[in-house]
N, C-alpha and C positions, 0 to 999 in steps of 0.2 A: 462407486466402490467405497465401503467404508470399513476401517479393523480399529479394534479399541488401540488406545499407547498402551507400548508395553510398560511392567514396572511404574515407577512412579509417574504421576503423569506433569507434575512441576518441576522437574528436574532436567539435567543438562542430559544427564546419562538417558531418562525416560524417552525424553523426545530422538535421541539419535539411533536406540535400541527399535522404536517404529520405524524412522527411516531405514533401519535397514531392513527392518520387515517389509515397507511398501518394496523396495529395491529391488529385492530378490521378485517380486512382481515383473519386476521391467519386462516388456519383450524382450527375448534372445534368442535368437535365430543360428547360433551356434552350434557345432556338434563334434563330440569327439577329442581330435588332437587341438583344435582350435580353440579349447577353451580353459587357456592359461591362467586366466584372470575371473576371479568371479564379477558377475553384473554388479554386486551391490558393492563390491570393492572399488569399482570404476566409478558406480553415483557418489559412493561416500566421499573420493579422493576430489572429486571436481567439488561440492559442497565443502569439506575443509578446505579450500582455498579462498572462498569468498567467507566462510563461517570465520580464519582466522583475522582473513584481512591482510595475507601474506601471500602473492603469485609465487611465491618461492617455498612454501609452505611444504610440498611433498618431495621436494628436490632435498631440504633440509634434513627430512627425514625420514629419506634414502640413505644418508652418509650418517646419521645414528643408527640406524639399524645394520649398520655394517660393520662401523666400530663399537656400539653398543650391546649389540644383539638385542635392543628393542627401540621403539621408537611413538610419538606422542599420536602417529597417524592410527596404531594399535591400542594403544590405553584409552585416548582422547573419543576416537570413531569408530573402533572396531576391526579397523580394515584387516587382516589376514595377510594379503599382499599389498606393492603398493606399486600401480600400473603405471607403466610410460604416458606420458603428456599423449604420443601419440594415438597411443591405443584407448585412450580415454575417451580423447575424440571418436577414434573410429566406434567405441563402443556403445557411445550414446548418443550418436546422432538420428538414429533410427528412433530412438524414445522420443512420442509425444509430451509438450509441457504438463498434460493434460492426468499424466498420470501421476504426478505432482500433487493436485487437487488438494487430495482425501488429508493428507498432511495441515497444510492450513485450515480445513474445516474442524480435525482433531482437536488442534492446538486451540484454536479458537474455543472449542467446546471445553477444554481445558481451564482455559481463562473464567471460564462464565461459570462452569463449575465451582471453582475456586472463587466467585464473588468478586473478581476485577473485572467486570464489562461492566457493571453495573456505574461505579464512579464518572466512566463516559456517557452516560445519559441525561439528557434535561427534558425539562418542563416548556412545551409548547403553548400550551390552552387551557382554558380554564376546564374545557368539557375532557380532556385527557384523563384516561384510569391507566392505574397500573403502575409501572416503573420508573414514564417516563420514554421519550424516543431515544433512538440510538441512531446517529449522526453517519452515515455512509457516503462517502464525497470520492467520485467517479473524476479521473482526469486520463487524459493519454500522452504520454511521452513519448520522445521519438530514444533509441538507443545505437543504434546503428544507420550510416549512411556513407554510398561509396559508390562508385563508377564504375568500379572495376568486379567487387567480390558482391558476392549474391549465390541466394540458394530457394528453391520454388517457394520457403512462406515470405521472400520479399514480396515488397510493394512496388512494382515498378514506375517510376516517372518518367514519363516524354517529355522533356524541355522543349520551349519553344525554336530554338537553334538547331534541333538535332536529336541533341544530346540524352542521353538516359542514364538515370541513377537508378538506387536501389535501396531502401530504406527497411527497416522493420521500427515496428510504434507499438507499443504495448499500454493498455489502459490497464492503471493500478488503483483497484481500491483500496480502499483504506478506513477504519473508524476513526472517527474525530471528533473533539470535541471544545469546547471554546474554555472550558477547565485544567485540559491537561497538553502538558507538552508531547508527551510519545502520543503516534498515531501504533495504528493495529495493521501490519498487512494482511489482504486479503489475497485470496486467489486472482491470478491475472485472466487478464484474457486479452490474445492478440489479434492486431490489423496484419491479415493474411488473405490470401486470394481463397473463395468459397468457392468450392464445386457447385456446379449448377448454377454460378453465377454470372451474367457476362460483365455488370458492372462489378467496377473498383471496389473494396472493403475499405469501412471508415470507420473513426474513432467510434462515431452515433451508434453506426452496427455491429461494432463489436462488445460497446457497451449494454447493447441492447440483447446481445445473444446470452453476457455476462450476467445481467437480470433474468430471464428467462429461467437458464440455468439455476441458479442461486435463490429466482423470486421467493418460493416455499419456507425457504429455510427461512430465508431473513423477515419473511413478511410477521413470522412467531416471534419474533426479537425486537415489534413495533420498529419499523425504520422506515427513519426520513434520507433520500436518495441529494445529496447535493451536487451539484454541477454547474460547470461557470457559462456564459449566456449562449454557448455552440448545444448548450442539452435542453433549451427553453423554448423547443418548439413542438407543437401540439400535438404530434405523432410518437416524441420520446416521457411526455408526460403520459400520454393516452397507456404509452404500454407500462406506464412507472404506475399507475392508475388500476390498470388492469390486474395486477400482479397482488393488487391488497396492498401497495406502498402509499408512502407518503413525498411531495417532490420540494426543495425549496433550492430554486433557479436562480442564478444570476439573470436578471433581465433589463440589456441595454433598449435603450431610446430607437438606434439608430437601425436594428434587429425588429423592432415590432413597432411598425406607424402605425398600424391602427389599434393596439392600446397605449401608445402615447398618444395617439388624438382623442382616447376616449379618457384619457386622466387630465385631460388641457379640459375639457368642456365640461368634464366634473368640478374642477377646481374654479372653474369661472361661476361653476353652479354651487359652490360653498359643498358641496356633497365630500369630499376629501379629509378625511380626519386627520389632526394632527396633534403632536406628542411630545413633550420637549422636556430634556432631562438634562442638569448640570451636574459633572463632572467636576473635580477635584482630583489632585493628584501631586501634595508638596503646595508650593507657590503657582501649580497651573491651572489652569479649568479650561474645561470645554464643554458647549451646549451641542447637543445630538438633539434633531430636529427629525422625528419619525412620522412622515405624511404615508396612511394606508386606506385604502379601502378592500371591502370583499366583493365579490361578485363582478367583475367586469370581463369581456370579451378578448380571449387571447390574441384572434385573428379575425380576420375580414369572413362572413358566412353565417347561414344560419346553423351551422355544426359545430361552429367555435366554442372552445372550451372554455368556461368560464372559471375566472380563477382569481385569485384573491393578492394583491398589488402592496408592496412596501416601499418606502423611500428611505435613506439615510443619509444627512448631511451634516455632517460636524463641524464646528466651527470653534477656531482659541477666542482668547478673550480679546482680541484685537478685528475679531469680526473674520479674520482668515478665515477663507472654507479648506480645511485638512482632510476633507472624506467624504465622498456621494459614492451612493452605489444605491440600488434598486433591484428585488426579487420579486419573483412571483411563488406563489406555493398553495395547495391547499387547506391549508392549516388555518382557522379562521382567527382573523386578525381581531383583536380589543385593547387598549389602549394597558393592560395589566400584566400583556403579553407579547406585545409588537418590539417590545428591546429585545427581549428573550429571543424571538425568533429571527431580529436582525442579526445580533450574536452569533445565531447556529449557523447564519446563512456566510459570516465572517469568516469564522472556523475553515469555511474549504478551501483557506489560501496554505492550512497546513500539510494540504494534499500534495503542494509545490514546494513549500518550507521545509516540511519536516519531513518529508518521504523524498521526491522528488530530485530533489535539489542536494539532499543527504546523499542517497545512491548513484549522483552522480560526481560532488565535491567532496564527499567524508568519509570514504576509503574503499568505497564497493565499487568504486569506478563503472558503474555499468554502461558508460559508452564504449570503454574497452573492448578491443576483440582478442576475448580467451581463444577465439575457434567458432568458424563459422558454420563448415559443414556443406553438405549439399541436401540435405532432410529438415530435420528439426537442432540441430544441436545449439545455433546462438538462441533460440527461444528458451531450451531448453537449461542450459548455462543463467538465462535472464532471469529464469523461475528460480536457481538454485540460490542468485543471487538477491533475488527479492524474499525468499524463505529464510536463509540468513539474517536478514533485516529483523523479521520476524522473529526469530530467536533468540536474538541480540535485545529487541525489545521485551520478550517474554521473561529472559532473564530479570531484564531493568525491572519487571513490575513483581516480578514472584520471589527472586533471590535477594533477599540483604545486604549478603557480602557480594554480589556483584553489584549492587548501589552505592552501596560506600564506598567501593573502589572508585565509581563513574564519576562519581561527586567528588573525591578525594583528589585523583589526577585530573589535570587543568582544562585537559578537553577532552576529545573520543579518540583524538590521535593518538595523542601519548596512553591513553588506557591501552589501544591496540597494539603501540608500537613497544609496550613493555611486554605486551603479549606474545608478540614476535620474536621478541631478544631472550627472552627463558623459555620458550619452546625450542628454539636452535638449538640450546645448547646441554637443556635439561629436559627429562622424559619425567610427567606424572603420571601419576597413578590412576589420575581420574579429575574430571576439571575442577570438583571442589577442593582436588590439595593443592590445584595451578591457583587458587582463589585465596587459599590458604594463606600460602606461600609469599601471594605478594604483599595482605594483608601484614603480614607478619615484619617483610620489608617493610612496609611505612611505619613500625611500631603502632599499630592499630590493634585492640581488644576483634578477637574474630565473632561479629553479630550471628544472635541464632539465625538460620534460613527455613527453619521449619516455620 
């Protein structure tokens, strides 16, 4: 399913005016006296919670629209009404994450429209035409875990005592790159139990449904698939292969003996090329020591894929080793391009730094439980809050004055938590006079955003 943004398409107001277009999509199963609340009132209310960074965000204002006769849930999203906590729940637990999608594909095409996807792309190989790759680094998080609460898309665990939890894990892509700090959220996709299946769902497979899905689109944006040594086995390359992509793997020793036996008898055989670059930085240096070959045996068989091997080991001037790590990838290794592609294969710890570890220490709390549901709604709440993310970023890369704010205040907190304390208490017009506004507090000149 796909609908163009409404209105502008790099603006605050553009992208929330589609959401509520996708919204009114929801399923609703409603009829009649039952339907107090609109569907897209109850999407938009649960996304302004996580969009402001405020759980208290709609309770606020409730008590301005009561003493004010308006309020920032009307100017800022749209809303019409603005639903009980509880009915929100009930309202969208029946909607799949799924229908979320079309939203990050938009935005995304947004971006690339607009000439900012392109800054995240690098230079692979010398045989590369075109743009350049674009950096897609696959991880899975866990956000939810409990004994007690659960609802059919958990993952159930048997402990060996007994006992059983209840977990959901969601794999979040992301674009990255070893140039820039913001990553891109992608569409998610979660570890849920598959009809038709009698085994477990896992990170691998649900990544691998997330390709599938997605392969088409992305394979036209040249992309290399990153992932840390759980996606560097020959069945998750085959289908990264098959799809028109490109892979570059984290790949441990203790994961594949038989291409670490066949790089021990290479290097005995001098066959192992090696690359070595000094670093500076101030009064420090460091030598990165890159040993690669192409072409060797993923795995034991004569069906083994063959695939092309890098090493990294960095060391200070004291001889310390500060870094080894090791990839495999199809991207043919030459000594003019083996940094470059140790680089990109670095990059996917932003997938844990800058996404990951954000949404769950930097105010999106998403290990929290807004509301679980007995359907879809924690997944569904995890999309809203991963979308958010994405908004928040789209902002930082297209809007001015929400950069200079970002950069202005000390961290994300205090940017948010300013955002919190004049929304309480003041209703605008539209997020660019809330932008205005605080600009204006800091005595800052307001930067064009066109």
């Amino acid at each position: 399913m796909a609908f163009p943004l409404v209105g502008s398409p790099l603006d605050f107001k553009g992208l929330v005016a589609s959401l509520r277009e996708l919204m009114q999509r929801f399923p609703d199963k409603r009829t009649g006296k039952n339907c107090v609340y609109a569907m897209e009132d109850a999407a938009l209310a649960a996304f302004a919670v996580f969009t402001m960074q405020s759980p208290s965000f709609l309770a606020y204002q409730r008590t301005m629209k009561q003493t004010k006769g308006q309020s920032n849930a009307h100017t800022l999203f749209g809303m019409n009404l603005i639903p009980t906590d509880n009915c929100i729940r009930n309202l969208l637990d029946p909607v799949a994450p799924s229908h979320v999608t079309p939203l990050f594909e938009q935005t995304f095409e947004a971006l690339n429209a607009g000439g900012h996807i392109d800054p995240f792309r690098v230079s692979l190989s010398s045989s590369q035409n075109g743009a350049g790759q674009l950096l897609i680094a696959l991880d899975g998080t866990s956000y939810h875990h409990s004994h007690t609460v659960h609802c059919r898309q958990c993952t159930k665990i048997e402990h060996r005592k007994g006992e059983v939890s209840y977990q959901h894990t969601v794999v979040t892509p992301v674009v990255v790159s070893p140039e820039r700090n913001q990553v891109i959220a992608l569409a998610p996709e979660f570890v849920t139990p598959q009809d038709g299946h009698d085994k477990q769902d896992c990170e691998t497979a649900a990544a691998k449904r997330w390709l599938t899905a997605h392969g088409a689109r992305i394979k036209a944006l040249n992309a290399t698939i990153l992932g840390d040594d759980l996606y560097s086995r020959q069945p998750m390359c085959e289908t990264v292969l098959g799809l028109g992509l490109h892979f570059l793997f984290v790949c441990k020793p203790s994961s594949h003996v038989t291409l670490t036996e066949s790089i021990k008898d290479l290097t005995a055989q001098g066959a192992i090329q090696t690359h070595q670059v000094l670093r500076r930085k101030g009064k420090k240096a460091w030598t990165d020591t890159y040993r690669f070959v192409n072409h060797v045996p993923l795995r034991e068989g004569d069906d083994a894929l063959a695939v092309n091997w890098l090493e990294l080991t960095t060391q200070d001037a004291a001889g310390k080793q500060t870094y080894q790590n090791a990839w495999i990838t199809q991207h043919a290794l030459d000594k003019a391009h083996v940094a470059k592609v140790a680089e990109a294969g670095r990059a996917r710890w932003r997938i844990e730094n800058g996404n990951n570890n954000v949404l769950k220490t930097k105010g999106y709390h998403l290990e929290h439980n807004f509301g679980h549901g007995k359907k879809y709604l924690s997944s569904l709440l995890c999309t809203f809050n991963l979308l958010a993310f994405l908004l928040h970023t789209f902002q930082e890369i297209t809007n001015q004055k929400y950069r200079v704010l970002r950069a202005t205040l000390p961290t994300r907190k205090s940017f948010f938590d300013s955002i919190r304390a004049l929304t309480t208490f003041m209703c605008f017009d539209s997020f660019e006079a809330l932008l205005d506004f605080m600009l204006r507090g800091l005595d800052i000149d307001a930067p064009d955003s066109s």
